[in-house]
C-alpha positions in Angstrom: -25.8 1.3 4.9 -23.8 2.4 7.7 -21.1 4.4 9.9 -19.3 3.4 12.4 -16.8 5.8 14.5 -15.4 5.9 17.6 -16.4 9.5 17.9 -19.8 9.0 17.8 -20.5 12.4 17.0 -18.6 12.0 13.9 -20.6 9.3 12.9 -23.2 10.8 13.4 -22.4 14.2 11.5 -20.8 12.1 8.8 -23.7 10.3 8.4 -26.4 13.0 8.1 -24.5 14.4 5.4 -24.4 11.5 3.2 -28.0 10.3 4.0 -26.7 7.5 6.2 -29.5 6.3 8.5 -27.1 4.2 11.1 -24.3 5.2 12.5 -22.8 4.0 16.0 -19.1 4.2 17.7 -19.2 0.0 17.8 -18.6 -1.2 14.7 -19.7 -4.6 16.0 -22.8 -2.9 15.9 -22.3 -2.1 12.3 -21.5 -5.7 11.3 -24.6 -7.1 13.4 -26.8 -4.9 11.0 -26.6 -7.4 8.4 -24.4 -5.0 5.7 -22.8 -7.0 2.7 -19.5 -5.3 2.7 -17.0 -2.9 4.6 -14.1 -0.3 4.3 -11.9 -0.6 6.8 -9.9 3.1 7.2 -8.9 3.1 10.6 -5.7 3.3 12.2 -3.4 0.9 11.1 -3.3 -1.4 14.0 -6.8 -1.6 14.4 -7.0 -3.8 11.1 -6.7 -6.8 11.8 -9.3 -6.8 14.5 -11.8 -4.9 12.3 -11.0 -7.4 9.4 -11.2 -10.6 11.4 -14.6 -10.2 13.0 -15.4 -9.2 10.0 -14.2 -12.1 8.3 -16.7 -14.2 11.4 -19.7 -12.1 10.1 -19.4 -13.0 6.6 -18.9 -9.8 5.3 -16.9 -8.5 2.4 -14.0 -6.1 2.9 -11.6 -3.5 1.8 -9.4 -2.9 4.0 -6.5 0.8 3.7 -3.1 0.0 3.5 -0.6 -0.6 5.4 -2.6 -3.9 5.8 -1.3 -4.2 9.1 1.7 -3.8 11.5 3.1 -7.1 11.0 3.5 -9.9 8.1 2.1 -12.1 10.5 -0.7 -10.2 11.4 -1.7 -10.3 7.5 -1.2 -13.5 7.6 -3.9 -14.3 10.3 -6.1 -11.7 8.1 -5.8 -13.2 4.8 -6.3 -17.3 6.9 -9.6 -15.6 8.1 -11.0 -14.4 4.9 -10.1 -17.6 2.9 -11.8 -19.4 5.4 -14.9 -17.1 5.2 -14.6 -16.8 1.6 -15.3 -13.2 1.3 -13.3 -10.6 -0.3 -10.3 -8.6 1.5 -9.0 -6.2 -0.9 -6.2 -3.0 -0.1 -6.2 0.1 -0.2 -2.9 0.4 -2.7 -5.1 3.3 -4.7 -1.9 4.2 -6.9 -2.9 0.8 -9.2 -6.1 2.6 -10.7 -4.1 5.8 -12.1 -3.5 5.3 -15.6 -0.1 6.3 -15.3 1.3 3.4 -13.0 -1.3 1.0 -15.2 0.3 2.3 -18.3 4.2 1.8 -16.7 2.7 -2.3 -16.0 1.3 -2.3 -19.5 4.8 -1.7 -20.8 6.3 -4.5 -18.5 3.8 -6.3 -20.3 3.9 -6.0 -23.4 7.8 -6.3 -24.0 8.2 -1.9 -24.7 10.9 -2.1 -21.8 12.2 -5.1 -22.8 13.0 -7.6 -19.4 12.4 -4.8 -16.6 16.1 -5.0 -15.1 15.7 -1.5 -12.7 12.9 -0.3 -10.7 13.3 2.2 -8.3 11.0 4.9 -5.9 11.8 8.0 -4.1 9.0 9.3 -1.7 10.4 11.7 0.7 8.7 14.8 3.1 8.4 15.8 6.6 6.6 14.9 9.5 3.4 12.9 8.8 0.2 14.1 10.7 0.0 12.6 14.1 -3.3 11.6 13.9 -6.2 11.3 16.4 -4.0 10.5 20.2 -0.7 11.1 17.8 -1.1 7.2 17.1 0.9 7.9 13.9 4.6 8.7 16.7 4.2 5.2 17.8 5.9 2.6 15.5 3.9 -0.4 17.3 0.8 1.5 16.0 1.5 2.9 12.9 4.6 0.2 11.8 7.3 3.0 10.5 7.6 4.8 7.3 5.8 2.2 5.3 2.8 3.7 6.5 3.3 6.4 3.5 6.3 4.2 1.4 4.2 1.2 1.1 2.6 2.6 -1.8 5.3 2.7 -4.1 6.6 -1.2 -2.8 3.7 -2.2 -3.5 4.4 -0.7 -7.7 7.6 -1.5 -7.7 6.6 -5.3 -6.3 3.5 -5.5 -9.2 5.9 -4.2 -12.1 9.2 -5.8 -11.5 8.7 -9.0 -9.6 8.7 -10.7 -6.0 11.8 -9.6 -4.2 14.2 -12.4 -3.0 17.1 -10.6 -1.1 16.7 -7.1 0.9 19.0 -5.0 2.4 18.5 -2.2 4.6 19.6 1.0 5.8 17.8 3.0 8.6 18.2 5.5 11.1 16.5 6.9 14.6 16.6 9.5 17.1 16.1 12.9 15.5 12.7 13.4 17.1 12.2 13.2 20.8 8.4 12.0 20.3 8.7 9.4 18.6 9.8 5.6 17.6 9.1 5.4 14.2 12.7 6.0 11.8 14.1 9.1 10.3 14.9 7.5 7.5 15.0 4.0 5.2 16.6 2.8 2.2 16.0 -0.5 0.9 17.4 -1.9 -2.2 16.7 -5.8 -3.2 16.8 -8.1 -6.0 13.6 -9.1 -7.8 13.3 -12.9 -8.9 13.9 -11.9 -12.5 17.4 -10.4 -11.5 16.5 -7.1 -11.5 17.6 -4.3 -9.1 15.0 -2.7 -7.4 15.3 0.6 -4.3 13.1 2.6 -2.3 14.0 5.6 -0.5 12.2 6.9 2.6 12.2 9.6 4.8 10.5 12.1 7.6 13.6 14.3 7.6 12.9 16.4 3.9 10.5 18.9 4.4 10.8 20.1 1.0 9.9 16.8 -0.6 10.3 14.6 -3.4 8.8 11.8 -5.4 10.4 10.0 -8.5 9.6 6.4 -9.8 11.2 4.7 -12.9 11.2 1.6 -14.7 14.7 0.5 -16.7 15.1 -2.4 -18.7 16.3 -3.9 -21.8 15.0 -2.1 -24.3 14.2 1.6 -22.7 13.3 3.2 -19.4 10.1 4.9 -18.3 9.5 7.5 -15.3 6.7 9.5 -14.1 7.0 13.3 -14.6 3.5 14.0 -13.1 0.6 12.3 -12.0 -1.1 11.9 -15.6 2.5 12.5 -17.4 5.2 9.2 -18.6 8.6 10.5 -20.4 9.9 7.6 -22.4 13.2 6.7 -23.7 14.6 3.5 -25.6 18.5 2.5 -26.4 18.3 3.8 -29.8 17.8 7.5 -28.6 14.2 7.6 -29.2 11.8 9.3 -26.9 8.3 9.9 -26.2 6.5 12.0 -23.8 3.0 10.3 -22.5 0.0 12.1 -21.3 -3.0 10.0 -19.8 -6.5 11.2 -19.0 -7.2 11.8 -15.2 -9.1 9.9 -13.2 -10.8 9.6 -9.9 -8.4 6.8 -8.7 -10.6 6.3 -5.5 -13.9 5.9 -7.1 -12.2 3.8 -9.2 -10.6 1.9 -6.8 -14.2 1.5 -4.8 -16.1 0.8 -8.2 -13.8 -2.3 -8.6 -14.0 -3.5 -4.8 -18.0 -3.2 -5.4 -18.2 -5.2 -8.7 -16.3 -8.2 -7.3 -18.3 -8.0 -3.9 -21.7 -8.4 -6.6 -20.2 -10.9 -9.2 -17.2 -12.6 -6.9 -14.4 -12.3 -8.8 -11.3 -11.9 -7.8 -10.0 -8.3 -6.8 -6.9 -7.2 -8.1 -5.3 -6.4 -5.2 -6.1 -9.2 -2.6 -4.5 -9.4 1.0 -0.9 -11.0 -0.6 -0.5 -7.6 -2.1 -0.3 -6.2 1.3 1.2 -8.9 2.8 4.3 -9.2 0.6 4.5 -5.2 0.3 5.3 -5.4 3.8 7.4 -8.4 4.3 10.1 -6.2 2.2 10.1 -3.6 4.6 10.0 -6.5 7.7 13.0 -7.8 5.9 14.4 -4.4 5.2 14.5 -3.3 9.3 15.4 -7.2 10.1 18.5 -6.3 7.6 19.5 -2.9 9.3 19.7 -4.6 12.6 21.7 -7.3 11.4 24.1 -5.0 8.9 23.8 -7.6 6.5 21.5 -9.1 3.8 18.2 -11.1 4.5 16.9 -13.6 2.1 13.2 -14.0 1.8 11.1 -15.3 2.9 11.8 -14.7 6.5 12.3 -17.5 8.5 
């Protein structure tokens, strides 16, 4: 077991506190040491390099999300792997809280009905710049989806593969940086419904709502562990779920299919598709007009 850092010294430090024995600032190095299996959680557009040589070593890996800056990039990613037949899995932690596994039971088991609306809000303020303020530079850090990608990637599990985006963004507020003020995208899923997200670095104060709609009643999430349901016939339910470490579980899984090889839950055409929307979405903006997916 190992750590690799750039800063060596925080390898290093990290290391002794865990017990780690190695730790280097190549993680060439790290790969060369014969480990079975790695998490990528480095800035966003070192991924790909990280995953591919990782991919040429043989070695499992788990990569944070976004998956990369570019649908093309995960593309190349999720080619490599295949080829290498090792496991890629992302980072979309949100899938292991029982509330959001709870809302896709109930897409499931017909308690919605056909899901017909699905819609996110995830607004704040200025994300943390990061180490170098890698996090101002869109080519680096891709845009808002850095933070939004999250709920895409729920909305895109519960309700469907989105077929037609359209998007609304804006720029220029902040001297220091590329990335947008602001995004809403809105798209149909394949199974008609209506799906939106909501995006911003320009609310300070915050907000975060996400809600399933469908033929038979609608769900939202109140609080991380809390559901409030409601059905046609005036019926209602509030839902309260048992916490969990969502990380640990998120790790535990990545582990047991790395031992046993089965398939992860959340392989790279999670991030991949998670991201096309937003591609699609900017694409859209530019164009003032609809885009149909895929991208061509």
């Amino acid at each position: 077991m190992g750590l690799a850092d750039v800063n060596l010294q925080s390898a290093q430090e990290l290391a002794e506190v865990h017990n780690v024995g190695f730790a280097t600032d190549d993680y060439r190095e790290l790969l060369m040491a014969g480990v079975d299996a790695v998490l990528v959680v480095t800035p966003t557009f070192t991924h790909k390099e990280i995953v591919l040589a990782a991919a040429e070593a043989g070695v499992h890996i788990f990569c944070e999300k976004p998956m990369a800056t570019s649908v093309a990039d995960c593309e190349e990613m999720i080619t490599a792997t295949e080829q290498a037949g090792v496991q890629l899995m992302i980072g979309y932690v949100l899938r292991f809280y029982p509330a959001y596994q709870k809302m896709q039971q109930m897409t499931e088991d017909g308690r919605l009905g056909d899901v017909r609306l699905a819609w996110t809000v995830r607004m704040g303020g200025r994300p943390p710049v990061g180490i170098g303020e890698w996090r101002r530079e869109k080519e680096k850090v891709g845009g808002l989806y850095s933070a939004a990608c999250h709920q895409m990637d729920l909305l895109l599990w519960m309700a469907g593969a989105a077929t037609e985006v359209t998007g609304h963004v804006n720029w220029g507020s902040f001297a220091d940086t590329d990335t947008e003020d602001s995004i809403i995208i809105s798209w149909w899923a394949e199974n008609g419904a209506v799906c939106s997200l909501h995006s911003s670095q320009l609310y300070p104060v915050g907000g975060s709502e996400f809600g399933l709609g469908g033929t038979k009643g609608s769900v939202k999430l109140i609080d991380t562990n809390t559901l409030l349901y409601a059905d046609h016939e005036g019926n209602s339910e509030r839902i309260e779920l048992e916490p969990v470490d969502g990380l640990m579980a998120e790790l535990s899984h990545f582990f047991d299919c790395c031992k046993s090889g089965q398939p992860n839950r959340i392989p790279g055409k999670a991030g991949r598709d998670s991201l096309e929307v937003f591609e699609a979405a900017y694409l859209s903006a530019e164009r003032r007009e609809p885009v149909t997916l895929p991208v061509g």
